[in-house]
PQR file with spaces between the fields and no chain letter, atoms N, CA, C, O and H, PARSE charges and radii, in Angstrom:
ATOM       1  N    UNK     1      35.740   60.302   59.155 -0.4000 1.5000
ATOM       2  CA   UNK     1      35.740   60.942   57.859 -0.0000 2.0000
ATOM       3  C    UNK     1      35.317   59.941   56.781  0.5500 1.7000
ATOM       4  O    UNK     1      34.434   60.241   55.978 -0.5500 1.4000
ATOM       5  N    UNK     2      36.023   58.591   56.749 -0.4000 1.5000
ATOM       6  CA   UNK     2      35.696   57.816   55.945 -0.0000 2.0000
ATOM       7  C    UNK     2      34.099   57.383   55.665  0.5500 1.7000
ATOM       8  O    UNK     2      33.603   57.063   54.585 -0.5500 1.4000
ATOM       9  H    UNK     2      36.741   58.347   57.401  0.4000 1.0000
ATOM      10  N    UNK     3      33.669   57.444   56.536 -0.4000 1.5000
ATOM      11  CA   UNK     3      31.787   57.032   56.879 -0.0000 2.0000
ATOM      12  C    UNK     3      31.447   58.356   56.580  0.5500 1.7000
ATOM      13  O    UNK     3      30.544   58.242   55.750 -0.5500 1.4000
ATOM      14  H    UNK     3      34.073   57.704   57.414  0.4000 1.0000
ATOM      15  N    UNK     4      31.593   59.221   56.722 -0.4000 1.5000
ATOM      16  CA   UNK     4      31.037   60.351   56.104 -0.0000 2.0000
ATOM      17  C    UNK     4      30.812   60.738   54.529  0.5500 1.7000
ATOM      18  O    UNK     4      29.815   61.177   53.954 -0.5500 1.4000
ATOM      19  H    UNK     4      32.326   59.313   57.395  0.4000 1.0000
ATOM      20  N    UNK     5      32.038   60.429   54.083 -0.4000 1.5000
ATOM      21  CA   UNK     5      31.884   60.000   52.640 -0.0000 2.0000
ATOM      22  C    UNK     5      31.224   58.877   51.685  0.5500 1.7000
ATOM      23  O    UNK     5      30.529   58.822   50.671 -0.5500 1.4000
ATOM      24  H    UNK     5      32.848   60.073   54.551  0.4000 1.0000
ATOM      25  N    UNK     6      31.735   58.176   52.435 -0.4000 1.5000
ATOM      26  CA   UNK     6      30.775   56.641   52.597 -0.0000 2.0000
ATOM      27  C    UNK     6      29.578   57.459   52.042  0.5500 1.7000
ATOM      28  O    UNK     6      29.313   57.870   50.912 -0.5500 1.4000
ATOM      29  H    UNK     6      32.301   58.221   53.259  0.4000 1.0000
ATOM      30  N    UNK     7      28.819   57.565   53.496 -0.4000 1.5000
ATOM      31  CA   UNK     7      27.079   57.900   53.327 -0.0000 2.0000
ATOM      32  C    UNK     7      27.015   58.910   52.300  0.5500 1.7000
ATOM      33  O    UNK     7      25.976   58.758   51.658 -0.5500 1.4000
ATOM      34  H    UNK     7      29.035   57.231   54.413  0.4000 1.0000
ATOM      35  N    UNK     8      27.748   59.940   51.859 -0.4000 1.5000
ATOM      36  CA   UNK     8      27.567   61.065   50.880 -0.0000 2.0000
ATOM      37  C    UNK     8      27.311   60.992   49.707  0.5500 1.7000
ATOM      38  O    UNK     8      26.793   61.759   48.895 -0.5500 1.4000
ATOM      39  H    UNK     8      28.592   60.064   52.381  0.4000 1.0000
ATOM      40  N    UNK     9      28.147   58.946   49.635 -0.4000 1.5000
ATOM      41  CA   UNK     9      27.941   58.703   47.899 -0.0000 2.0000
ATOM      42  C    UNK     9      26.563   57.926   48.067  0.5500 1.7000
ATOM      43  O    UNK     9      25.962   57.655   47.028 -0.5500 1.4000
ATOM      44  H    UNK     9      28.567   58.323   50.295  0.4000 1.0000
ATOM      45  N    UNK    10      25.951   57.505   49.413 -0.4000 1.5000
ATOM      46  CA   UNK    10      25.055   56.827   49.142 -0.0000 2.0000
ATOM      47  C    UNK    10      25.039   55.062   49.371  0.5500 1.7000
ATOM      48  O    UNK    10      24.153   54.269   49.051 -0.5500 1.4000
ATOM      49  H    UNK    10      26.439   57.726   50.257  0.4000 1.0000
ATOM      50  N    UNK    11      26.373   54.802   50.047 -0.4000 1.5000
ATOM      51  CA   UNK    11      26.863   53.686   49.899 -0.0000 2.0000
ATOM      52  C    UNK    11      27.036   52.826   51.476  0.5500 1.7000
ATOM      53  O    UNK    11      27.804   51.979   51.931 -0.5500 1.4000
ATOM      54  H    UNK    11      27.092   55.446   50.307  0.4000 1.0000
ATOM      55  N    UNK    12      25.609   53.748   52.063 -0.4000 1.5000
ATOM      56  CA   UNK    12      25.668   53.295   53.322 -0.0000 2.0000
ATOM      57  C    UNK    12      25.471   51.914   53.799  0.5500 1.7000
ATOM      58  O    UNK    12      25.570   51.581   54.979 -0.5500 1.4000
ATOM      59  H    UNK    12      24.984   54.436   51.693  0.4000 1.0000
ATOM      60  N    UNK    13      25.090   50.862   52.484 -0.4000 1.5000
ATOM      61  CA   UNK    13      25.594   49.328   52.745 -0.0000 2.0000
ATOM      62  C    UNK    13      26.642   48.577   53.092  0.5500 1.7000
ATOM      63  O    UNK    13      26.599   47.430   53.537 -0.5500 1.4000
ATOM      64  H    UNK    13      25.009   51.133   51.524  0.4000 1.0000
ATOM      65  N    UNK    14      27.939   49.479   52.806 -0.4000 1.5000
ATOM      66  CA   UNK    14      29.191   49.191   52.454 -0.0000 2.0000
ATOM      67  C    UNK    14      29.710   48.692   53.683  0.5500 1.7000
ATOM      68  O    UNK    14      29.879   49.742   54.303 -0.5500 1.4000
ATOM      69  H    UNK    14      27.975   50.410   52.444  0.4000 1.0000
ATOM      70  N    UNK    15      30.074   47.766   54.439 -0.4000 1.5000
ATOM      71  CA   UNK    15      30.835   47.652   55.366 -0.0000 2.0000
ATOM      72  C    UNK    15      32.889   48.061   55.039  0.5500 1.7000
ATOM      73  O    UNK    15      33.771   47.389   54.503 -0.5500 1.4000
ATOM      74  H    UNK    15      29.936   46.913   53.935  0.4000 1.0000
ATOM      75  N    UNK    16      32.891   48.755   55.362 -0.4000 1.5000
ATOM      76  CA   UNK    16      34.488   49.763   55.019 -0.0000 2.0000
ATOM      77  C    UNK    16      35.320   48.533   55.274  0.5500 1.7000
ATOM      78  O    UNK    16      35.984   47.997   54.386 -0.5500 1.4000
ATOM      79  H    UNK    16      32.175   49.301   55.798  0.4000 1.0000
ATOM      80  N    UNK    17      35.247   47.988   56.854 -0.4000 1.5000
ATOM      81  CA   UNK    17      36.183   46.819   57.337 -0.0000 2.0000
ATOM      82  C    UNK    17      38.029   47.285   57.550  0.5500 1.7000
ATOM      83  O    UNK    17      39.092   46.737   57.256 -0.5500 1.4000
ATOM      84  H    UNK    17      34.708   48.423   57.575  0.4000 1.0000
ATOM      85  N    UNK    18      37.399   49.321   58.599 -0.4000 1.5000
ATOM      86  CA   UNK    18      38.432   48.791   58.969 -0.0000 2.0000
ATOM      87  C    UNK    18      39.155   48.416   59.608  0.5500 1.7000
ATOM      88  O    UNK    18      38.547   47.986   60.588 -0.5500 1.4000
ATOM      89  H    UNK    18      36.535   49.765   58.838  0.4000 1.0000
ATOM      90  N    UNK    19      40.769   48.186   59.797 -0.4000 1.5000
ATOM      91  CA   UNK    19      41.437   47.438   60.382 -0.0000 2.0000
ATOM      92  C    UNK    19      42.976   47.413   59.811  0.5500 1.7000
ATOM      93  O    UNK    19      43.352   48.029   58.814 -0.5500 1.4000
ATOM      94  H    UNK    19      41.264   48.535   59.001  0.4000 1.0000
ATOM      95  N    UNK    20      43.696   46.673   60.551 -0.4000 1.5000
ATOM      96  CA   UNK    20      44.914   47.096   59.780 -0.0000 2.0000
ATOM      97  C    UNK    20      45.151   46.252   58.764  0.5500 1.7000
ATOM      98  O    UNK    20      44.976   45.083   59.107 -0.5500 1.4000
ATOM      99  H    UNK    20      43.390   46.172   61.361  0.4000 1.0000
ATOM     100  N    UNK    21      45.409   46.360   57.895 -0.4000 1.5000
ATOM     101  CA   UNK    21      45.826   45.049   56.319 -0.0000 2.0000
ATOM     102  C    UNK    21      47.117   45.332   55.776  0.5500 1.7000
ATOM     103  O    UNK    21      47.680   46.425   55.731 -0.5500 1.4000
ATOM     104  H    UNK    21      45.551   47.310   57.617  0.4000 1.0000
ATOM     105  N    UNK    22      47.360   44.664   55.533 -0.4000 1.5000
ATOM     106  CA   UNK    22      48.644   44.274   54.353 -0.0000 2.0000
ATOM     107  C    UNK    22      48.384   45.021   52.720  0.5500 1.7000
ATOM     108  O    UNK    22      47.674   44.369   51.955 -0.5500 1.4000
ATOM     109  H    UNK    22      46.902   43.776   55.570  0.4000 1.0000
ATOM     110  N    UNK    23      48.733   45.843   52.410 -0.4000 1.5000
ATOM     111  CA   UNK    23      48.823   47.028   51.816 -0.0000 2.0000
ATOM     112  C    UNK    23      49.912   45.794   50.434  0.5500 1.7000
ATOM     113  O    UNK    23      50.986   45.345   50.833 -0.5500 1.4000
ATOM     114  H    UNK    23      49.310   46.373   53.031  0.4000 1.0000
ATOM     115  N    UNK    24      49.651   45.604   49.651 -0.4000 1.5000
ATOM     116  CA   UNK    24      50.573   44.831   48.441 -0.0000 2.0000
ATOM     117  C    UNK    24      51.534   45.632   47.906  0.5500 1.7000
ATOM     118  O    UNK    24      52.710   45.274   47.978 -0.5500 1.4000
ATOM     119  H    UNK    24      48.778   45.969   49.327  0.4000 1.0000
ATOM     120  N    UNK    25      51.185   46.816   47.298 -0.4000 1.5000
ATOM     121  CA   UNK    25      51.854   47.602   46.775 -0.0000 2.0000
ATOM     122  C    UNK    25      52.627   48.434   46.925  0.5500 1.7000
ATOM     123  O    UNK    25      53.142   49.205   46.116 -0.5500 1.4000
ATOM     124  H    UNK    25      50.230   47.106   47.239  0.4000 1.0000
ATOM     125  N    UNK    26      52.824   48.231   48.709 -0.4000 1.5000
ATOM     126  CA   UNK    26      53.886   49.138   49.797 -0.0000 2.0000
ATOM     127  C    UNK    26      54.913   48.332   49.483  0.5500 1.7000
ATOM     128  O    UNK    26      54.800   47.275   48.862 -0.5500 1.4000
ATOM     129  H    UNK    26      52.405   47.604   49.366  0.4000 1.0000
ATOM     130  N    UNK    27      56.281   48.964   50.042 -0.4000 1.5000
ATOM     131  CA   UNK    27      57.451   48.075   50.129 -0.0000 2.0000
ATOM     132  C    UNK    27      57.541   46.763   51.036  0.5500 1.7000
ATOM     133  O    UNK    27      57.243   47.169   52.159 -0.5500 1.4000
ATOM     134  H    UNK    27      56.374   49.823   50.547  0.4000 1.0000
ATOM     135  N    UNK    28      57.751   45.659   51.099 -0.4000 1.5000
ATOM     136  CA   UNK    28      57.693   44.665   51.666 -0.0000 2.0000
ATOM     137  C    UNK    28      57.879   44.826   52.911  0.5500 1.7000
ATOM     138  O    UNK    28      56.877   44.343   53.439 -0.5500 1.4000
ATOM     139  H    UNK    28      57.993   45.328   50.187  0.4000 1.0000
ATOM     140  N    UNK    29      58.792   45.348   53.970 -0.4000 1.5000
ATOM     141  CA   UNK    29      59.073   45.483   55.170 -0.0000 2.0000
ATOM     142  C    UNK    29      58.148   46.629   55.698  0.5500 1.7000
ATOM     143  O    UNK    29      58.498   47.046   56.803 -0.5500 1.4000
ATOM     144  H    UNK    29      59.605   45.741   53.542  0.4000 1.0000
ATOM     145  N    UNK    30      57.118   47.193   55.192 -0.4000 1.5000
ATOM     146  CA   UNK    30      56.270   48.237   55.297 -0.0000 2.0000
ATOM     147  C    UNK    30      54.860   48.162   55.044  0.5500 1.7000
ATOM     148  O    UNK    30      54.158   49.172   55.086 -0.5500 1.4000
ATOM     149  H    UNK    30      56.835   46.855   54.295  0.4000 1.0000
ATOM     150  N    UNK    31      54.404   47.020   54.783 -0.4000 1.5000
ATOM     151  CA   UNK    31      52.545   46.928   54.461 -0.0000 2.0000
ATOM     152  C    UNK    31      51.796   47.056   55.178  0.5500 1.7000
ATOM     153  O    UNK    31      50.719   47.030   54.583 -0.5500 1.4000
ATOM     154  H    UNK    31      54.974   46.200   54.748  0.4000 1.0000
ATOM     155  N    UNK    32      51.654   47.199   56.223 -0.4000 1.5000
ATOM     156  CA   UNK    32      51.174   47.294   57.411 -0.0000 2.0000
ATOM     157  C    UNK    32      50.296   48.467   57.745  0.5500 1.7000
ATOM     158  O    UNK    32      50.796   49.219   58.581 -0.5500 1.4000
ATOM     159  H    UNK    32      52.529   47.221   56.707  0.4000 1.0000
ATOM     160  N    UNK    33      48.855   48.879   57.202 -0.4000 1.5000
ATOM     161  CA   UNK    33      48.407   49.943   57.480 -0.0000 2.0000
ATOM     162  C    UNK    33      47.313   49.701   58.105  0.5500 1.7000
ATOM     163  O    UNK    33      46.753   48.605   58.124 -0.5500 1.4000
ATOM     164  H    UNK    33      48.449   48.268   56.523  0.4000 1.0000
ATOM     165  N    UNK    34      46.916   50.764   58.690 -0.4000 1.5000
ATOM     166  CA   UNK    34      45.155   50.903   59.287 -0.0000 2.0000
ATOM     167  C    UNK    34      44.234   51.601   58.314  0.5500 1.7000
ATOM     168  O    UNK    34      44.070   52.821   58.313 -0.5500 1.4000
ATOM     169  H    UNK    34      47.372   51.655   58.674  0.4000 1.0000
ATOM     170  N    UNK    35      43.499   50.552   57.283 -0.4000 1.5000
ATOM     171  CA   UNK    35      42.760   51.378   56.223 -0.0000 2.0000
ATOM     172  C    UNK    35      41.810   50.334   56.069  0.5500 1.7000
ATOM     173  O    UNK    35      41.553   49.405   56.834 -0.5500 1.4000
ATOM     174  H    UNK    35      43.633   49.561   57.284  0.4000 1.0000
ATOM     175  N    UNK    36      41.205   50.701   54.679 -0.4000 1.5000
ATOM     176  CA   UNK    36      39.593   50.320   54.531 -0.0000 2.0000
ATOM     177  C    UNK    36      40.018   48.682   54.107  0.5500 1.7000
ATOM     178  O    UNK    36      41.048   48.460   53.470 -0.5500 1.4000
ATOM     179  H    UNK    36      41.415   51.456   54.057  0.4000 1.0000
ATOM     180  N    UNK    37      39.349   47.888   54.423 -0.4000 1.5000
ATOM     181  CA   UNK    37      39.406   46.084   53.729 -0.0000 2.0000
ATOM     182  C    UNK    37      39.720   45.888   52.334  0.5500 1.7000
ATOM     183  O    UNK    37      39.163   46.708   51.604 -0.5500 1.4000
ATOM     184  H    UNK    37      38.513   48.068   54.941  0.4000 1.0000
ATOM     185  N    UNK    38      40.452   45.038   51.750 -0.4000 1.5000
ATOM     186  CA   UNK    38      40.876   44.969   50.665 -0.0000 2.0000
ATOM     187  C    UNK    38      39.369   45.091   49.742  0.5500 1.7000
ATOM     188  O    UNK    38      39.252   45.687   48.671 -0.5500 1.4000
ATOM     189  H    UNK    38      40.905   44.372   52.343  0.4000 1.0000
ATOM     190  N    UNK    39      38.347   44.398   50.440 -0.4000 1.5000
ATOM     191  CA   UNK    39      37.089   44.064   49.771 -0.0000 2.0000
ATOM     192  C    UNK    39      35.969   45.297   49.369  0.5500 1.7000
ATOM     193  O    UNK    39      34.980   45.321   48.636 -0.5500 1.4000
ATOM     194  H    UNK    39      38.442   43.914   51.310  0.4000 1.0000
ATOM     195  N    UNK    40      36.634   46.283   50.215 -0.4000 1.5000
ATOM     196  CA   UNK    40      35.836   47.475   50.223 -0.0000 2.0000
ATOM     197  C    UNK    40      36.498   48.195   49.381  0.5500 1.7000
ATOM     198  O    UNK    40      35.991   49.299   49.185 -0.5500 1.4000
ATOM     199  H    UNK    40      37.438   46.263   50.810  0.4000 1.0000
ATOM     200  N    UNK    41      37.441   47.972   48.816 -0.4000 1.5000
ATOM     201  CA   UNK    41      38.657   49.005   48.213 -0.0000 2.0000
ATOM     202  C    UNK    41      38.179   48.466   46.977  0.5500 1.7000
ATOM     203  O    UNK    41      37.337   49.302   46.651 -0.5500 1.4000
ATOM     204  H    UNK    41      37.852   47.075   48.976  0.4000 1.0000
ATOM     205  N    UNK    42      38.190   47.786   46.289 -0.4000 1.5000
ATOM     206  CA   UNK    42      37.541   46.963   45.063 -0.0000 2.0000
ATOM     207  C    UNK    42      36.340   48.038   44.598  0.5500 1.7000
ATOM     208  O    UNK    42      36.251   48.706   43.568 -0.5500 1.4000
ATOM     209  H    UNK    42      38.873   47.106   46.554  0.4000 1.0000
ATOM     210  N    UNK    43      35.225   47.920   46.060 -0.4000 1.5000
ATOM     211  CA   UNK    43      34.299   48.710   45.476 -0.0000 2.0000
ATOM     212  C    UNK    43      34.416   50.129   45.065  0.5500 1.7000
ATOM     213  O    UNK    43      34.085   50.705   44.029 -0.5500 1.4000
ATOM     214  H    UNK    43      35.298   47.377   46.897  0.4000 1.0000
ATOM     215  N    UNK    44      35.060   50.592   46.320 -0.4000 1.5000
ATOM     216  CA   UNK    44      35.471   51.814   46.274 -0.0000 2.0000
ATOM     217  C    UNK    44      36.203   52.293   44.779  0.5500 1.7000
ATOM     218  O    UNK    44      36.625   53.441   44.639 -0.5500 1.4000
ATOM     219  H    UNK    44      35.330   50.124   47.162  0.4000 1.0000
């Protein structure tokens, strides 16, 4: 789904990167998700 949108805006350069990351703004014992790279989220 995510690459689908991706390409829809046109932003098929974007490497998404994902993977699981450390989420900051979750509760501390809980950051732990499978989502897009901190670096891609910026753009996004």
């Amino acid at each position: 789904m995510d690459l689908v949108v991706r390409d829809a805006y046109g932003w098929q350069d974007l490497d998404l990167g994902h993977g699981f990351h450390e989420v900051e703004y979750l509760p501390e014992n809980d950051r732990v998700r499978f989502t897009i790279s901190e670096a891609a989220r910026a753009v996004v």
